[in-house]
C-alpha positions as CSV (number, residue, x, y, z in Angstrom):
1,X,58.4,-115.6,-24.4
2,X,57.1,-112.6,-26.6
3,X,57.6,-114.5,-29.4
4,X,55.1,-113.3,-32.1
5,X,53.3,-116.6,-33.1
6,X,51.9,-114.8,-36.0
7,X,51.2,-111.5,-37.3
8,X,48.1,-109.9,-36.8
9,X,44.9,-111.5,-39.2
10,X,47.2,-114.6,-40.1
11,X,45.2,-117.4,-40.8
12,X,45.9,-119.4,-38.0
13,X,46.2,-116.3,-35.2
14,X,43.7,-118.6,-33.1
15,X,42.8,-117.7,-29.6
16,X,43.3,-120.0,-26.7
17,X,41.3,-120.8,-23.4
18,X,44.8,-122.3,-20.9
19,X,45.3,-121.1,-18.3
20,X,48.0,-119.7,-16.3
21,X,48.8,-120.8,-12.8
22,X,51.7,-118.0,-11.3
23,X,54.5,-118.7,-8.6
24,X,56.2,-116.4,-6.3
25,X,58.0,-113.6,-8.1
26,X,61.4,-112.8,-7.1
27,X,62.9,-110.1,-5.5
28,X,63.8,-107.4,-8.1
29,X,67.4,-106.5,-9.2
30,X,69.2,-104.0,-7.4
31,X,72.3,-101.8,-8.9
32,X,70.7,-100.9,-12.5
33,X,70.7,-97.4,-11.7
34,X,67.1,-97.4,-12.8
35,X,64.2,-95.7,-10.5
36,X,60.9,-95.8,-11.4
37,X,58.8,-92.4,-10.9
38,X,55.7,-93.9,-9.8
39,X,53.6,-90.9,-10.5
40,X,54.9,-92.5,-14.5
41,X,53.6,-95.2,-13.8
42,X,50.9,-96.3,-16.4
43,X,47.8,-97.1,-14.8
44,X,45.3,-97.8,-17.6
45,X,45.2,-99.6,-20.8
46,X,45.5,-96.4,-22.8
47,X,48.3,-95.2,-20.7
48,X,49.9,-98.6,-20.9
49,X,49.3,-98.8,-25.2
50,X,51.2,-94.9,-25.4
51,X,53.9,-96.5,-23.6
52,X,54.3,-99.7,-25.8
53,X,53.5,-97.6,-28.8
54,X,56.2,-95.6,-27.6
55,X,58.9,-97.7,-26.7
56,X,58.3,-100.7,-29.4
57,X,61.1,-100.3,-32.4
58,X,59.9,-99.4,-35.8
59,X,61.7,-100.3,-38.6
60,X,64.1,-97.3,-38.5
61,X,65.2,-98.9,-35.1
62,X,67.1,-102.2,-36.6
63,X,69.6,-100.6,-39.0
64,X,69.2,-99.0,-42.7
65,X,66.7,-101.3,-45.3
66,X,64.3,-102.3,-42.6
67,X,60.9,-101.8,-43.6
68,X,57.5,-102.6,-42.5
69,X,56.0,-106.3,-42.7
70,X,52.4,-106.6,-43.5
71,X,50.5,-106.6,-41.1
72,X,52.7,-104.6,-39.1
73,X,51.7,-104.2,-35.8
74,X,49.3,-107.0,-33.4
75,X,46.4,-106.2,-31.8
76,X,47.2,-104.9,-28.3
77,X,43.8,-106.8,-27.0
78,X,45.4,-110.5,-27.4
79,X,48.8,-112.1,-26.8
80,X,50.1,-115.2,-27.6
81,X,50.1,-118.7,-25.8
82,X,51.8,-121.7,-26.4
83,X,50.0,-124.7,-25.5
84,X,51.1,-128.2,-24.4
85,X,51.5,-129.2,-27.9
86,X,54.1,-126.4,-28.2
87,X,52.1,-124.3,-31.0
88,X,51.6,-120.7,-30.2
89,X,48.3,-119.3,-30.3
90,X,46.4,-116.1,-29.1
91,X,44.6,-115.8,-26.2
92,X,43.1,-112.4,-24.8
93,X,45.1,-110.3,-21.9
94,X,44.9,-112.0,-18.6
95,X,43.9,-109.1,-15.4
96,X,47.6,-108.4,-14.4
97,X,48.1,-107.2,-18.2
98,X,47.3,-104.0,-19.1
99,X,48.6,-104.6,-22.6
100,X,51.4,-105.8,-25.6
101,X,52.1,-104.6,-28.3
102,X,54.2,-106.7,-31.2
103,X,55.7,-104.9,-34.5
104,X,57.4,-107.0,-37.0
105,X,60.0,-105.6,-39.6
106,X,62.0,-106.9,-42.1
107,X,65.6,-106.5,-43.9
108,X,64.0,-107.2,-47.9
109,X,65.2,-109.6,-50.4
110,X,68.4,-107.8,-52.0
111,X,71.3,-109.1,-54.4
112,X,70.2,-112.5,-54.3
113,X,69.6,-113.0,-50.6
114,X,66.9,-113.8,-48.2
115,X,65.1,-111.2,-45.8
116,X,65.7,-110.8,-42.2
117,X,62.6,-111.3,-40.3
118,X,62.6,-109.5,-37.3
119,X,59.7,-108.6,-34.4
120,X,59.9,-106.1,-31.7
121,X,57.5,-106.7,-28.2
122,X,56.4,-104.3,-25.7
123,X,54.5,-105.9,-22.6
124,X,52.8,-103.7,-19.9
125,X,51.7,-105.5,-16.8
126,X,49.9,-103.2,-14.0
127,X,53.1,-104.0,-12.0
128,X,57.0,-105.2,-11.6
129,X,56.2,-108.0,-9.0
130,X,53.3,-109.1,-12.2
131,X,56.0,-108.5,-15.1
132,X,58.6,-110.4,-12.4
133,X,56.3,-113.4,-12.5
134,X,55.4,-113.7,-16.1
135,X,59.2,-113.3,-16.4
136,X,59.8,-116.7,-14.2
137,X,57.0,-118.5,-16.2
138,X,58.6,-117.9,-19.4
139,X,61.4,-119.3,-18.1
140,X,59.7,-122.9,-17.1
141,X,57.9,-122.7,-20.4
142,X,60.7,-122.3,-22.2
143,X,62.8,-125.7,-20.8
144,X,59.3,-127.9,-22.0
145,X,59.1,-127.3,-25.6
146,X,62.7,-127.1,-27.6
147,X,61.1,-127.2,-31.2
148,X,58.0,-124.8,-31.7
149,X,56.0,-123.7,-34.6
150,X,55.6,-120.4,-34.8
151,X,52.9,-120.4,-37.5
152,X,51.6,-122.5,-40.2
153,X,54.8,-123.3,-42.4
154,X,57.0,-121.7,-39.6
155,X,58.8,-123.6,-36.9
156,X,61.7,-123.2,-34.9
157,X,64.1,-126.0,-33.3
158,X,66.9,-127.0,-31.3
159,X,66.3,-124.2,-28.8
160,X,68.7,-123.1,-26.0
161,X,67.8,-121.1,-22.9
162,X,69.0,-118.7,-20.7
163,X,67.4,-116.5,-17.8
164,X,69.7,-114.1,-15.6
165,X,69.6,-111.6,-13.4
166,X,71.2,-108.0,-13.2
167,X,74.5,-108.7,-13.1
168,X,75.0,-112.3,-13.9
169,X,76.2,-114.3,-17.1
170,X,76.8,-110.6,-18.6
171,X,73.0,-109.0,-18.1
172,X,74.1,-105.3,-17.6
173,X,71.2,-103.6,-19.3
174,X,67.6,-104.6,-17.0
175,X,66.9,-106.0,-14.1
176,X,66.3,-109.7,-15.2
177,X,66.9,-111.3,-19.0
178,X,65.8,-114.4,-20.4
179,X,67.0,-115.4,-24.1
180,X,67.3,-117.9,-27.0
181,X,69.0,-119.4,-29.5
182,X,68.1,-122.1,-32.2
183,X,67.8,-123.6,-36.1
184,X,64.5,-122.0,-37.9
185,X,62.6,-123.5,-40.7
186,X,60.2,-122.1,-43.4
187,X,57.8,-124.0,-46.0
188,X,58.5,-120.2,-47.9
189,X,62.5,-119.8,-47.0
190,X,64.1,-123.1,-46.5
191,X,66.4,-123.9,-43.5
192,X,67.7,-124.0,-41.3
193,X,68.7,-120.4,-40.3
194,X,69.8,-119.0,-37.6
195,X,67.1,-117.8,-34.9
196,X,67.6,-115.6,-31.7
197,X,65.1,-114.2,-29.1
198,X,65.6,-112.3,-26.0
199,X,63.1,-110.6,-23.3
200,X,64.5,-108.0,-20.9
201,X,62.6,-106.4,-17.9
202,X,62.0,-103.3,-16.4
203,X,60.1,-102.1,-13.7
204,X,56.4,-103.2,-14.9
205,X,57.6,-103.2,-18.2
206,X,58.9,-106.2,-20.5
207,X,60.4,-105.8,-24.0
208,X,61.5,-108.4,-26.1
209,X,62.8,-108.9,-29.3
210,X,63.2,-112.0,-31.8
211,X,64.8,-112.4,-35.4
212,X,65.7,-114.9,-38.3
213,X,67.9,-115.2,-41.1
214,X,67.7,-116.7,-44.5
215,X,69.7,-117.5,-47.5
216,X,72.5,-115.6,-47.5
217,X,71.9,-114.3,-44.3
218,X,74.8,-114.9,-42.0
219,X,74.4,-114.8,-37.7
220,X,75.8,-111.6,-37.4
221,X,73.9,-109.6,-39.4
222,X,70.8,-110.7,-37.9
223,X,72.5,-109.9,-34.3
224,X,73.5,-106.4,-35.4
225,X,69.8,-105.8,-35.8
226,X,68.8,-107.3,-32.8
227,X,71.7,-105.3,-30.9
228,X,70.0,-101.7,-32.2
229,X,66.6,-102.8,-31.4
230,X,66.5,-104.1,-28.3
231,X,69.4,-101.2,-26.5
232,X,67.0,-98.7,-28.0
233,X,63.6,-100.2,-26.6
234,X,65.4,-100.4,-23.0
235,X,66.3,-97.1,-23.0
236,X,63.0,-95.6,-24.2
237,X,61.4,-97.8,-21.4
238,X,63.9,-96.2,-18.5
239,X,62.9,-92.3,-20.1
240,X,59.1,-93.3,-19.9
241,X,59.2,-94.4,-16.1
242,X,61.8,-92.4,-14.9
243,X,61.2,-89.5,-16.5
244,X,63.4,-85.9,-16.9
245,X,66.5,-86.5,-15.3
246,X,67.8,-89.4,-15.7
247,X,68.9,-92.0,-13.0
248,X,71.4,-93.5,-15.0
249,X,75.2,-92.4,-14.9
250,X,75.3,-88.8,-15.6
251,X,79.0,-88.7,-16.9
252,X,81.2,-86.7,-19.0
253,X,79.4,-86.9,-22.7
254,X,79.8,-90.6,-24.3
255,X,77.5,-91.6,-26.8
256,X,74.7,-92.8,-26.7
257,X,72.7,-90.0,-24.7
258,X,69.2,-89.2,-23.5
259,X,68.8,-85.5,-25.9
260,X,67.3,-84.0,-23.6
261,X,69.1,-84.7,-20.3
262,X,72.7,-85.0,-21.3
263,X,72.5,-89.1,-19.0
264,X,73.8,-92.0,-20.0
265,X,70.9,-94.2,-19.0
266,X,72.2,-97.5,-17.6
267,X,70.9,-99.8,-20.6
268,X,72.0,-97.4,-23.2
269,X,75.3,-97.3,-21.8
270,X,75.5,-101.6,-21.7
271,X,74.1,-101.8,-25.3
272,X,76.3,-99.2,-27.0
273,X,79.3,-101.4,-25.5
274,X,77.5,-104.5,-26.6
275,X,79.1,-105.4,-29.2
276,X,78.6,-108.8,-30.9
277,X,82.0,-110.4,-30.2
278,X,81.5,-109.4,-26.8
279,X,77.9,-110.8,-26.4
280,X,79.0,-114.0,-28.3
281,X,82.4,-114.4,-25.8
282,X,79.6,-113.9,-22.7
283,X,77.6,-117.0,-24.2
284,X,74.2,-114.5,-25.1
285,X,74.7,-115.4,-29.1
286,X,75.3,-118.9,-29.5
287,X,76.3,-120.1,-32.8
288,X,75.7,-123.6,-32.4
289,X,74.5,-126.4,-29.9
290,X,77.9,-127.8,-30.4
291,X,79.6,-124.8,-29.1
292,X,77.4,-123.0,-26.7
293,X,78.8,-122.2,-22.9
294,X,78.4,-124.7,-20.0
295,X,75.4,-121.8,-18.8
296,X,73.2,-122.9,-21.7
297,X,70.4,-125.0,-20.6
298,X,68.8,-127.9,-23.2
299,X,65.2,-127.8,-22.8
300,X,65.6,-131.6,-23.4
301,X,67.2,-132.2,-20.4
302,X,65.5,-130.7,-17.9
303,X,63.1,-132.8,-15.7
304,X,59.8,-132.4,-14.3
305,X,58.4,-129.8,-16.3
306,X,54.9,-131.0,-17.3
307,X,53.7,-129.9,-21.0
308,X,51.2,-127.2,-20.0
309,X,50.5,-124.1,-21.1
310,X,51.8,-121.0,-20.2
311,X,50.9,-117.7,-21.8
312,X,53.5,-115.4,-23.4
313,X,54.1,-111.6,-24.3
314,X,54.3,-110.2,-27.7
């Protein structure tokens, strides 16, 4: 789910031994406007880590304030499981991962409210049908465990689902989108606040991004981060595998554009019109169990998933 279970050298960043069983991956999305290069490709874990490195949003990404959380970034070597007790863990990279990166940021403690906790994911798998499949795993994990705990004194509850491909339920910016909504709780903060966490693919590449509120701290500011964040990481991600030239929509010069191509990459294009209104009318934001769209799935309610576990990105 890339959700970060816990920073890097956290006391209970424990490693895990489940294992993960894969089905069938689906047929990618057609009509992004996005072609890989495969010459871009990465190929190795230190062509995969440049890419993450490059692509995963620093704390300039989410908006003015954001600084750096200590520790700041995971070690690229491990990513996180969540096992059939629905506590997240570490476990090292399975074969078909070349490697993930996570950086966490946060909004500070200013005129008397709370931070805003945010975390940025970068996964590199050594191909799309691999990323494709950990993509539809996350999504079966994801209906088994509605409350989670994130770390020690952390937990999240109440969670919502969603997975869609290009072009469905308002996914305009990768080929396939999973994402999450719920009520998060801190021994530190208090609660509950409002949490949100969404995971994008493309290509071979998944990015992911998750964030929480706190006292003071309303849904929408913690949205506009999320907004910056994650239409920034998706169109870094098309510039690394595509490379010069851009296949997006090379139109007349609307903002945002790739610098050094003069394209409107397809996912910058969705996330500069992504505005929170918009994504909360499509049913990507949801404010509230009570009022969330008839395409939001309760984990709760969904039958025959077995508690198990699956391993996760970030």
């Amino acid at each position: 789910m890339a959700r970060p279970p816990s920073p890097p050298g956290s006391k209970n960043a424990t490693t895990s031994s489940g294992t993960r069983s894969s089905p069938a991956p689906s047929p990618s999305a057609t009509g992004l406007g996005f072609t890989p290069d495969p010459g871009r490709a990465p190929k190795t874990r230190a062509e995969a880590e440049r890419l993450a490195r490059a692509v995963a949003a620093a704390p300039v990404n989410w908006g003015p304030g954001f600084v750096k959380r200590d520790p700041y970034e995971s070690d690229p070597g491990f990513w996180p499981v969540l096992d059939a007790n629905c506590v997240w863990q570490r476990d090292p990279l399975p074969a078909t991962v070349l490697t993930t990166l996570t950086r966490y940021s946060e909004l500070p403690t200013q005129d008397g409210k709370g931070p805003i906790r945010v975390a940025a994911v970068v996964t590199v798998h050594r191909s799309a049908k691999d990323a494709d499949r950990e993509m539809a795993e996350t999504l079966e994990e994801a209906l088994r465990c509605p409350d989670q705990q994130l770390r020690q004194g952390e937990r999240i509850t109440g969670l919502l689902s969603q997975g869609s491909a290009f072009g469905l339920l308002g996914n305009s910016t990768a080929e396939d989108t999973l994402t999450e909504g719920g009520q998060y709780y801190s021994d530190e903060l208090g609660g509950p606040y409002y949490y949100y966490w969404m995971q994008s693919r493309l290509g071979q590449v998944t990015v992911a991004v998750s964030g929480r509120g706190s006292k003071g701290r309303s849904g929408k500011e913690v949205d506009a981060a999320l907004q910056q964040g994650v239409g920034q990481m998706l169109s870094l991600t098309e510039s690394e595998l595509e490379g010069p030239g851009c296949a997006g929509v090379c139109s007349p010069p609307t903002p945002p554009r790739s610098a050094d191509t003069g394209c409107w990459p397809a996912s910058a294009r969705a996330a500069w019109a992504w505005s929170t209104s918009a994504v909360r009318r499509r049913g990507h934001w949801p404010p509230s169990r009570s009022s969330r769209p008839s395409t939001w799935t309760s984990r709760t309610s969904a039958p025959g998933f077995a508690a198990r576990s699956r391993r996760r990105a970030g």
